[in-house]
C-alpha positions, 0 to 999 in steps of 0.5 A: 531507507526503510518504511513501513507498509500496508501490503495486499498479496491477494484478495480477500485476505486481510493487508500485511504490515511490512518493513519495505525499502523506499528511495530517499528524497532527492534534490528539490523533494522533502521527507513527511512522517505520516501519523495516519492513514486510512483506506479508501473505498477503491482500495477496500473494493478491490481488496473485495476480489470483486473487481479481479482479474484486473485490480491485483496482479498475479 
């Protein structure tokens, strides 16, 4: 299954937008349509590159 996905490849440049593949729900598990989403500030600050090495892997 296929979904959509802010994705960071490295610091200090802005998130890619990308179609990635996902396993669907298994038994017992349901599948959610998320309208929005936002990024938190844990995520800003390492995207920042302030917190490299440990945040981003190479």
């Amino acid at each position: 299954m296929k979904a959509k996905a802010a994705v960071a490849w490295e610091t200090k440049k802005p998130l890619f937008i990308e179609m990635i593949d996902v396993e669907g729900p298994k038994e017992g598990e349901v599948l959610l349509k998320v309208i929005a989403s936002g990024v938190c500030h844990t995520d800003a600050f390492t995207l920042s590159g302030e917190c490299v090495p440990l945040c981003i892997r190479r």
